[in-house]
C-alpha positions in Angstrom: 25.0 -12.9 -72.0 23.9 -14.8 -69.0 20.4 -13.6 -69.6 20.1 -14.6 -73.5 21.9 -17.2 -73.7 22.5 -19.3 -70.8 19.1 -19.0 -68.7 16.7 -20.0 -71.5 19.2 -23.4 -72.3 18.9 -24.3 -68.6 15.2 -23.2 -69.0 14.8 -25.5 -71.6 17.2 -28.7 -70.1 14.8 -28.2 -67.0 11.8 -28.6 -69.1 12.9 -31.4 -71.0 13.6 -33.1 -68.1 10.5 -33.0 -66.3 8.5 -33.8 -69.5 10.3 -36.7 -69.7 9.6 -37.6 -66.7 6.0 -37.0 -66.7 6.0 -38.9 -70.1 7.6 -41.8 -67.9 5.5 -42.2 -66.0 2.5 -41.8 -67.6 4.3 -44.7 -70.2 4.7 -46.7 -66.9 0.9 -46.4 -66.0 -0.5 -47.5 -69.1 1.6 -50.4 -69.0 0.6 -51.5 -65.6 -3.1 -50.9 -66.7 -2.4 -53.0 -69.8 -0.9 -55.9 -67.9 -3.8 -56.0 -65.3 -5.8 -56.3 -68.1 -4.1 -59.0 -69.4 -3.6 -60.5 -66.5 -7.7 -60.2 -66.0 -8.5 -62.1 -69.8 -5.8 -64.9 -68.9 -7.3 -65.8 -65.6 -10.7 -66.0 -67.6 -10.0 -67.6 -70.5 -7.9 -70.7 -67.9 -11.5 -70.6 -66.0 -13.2 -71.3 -69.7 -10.8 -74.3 -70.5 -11.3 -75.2 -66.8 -15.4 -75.7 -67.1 -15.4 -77.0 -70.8 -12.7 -80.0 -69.9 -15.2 -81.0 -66.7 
């Protein structure tokens, strides 16, 4: 019993949770890429307002 039933659910619970995790953080990467990147086109589209109001 301990062999077919209970080892592959805690086989499975592991495995969920560390692809979860993995899926975290690879969520929490893109998101910090995409905010650079935002951050990146603000900064140069103030510097365009800035030169065309001069």
């Amino acid at each position: 019993m301990i062999l077919f039933i209970i080892c592959p659910l805690l086989l499975f619970f592991a495995w969920n949770v560390w692809r979860r995790r993995r899926l975290d953080k690879a969520e929490a990467s893109r998101t910090a890429q995409l905010e650079a990147e935002l951050a990146v086109l603000k900064r140069e589209k103030d510097s365009r307002q800035e030169t065309v109001g001069k």
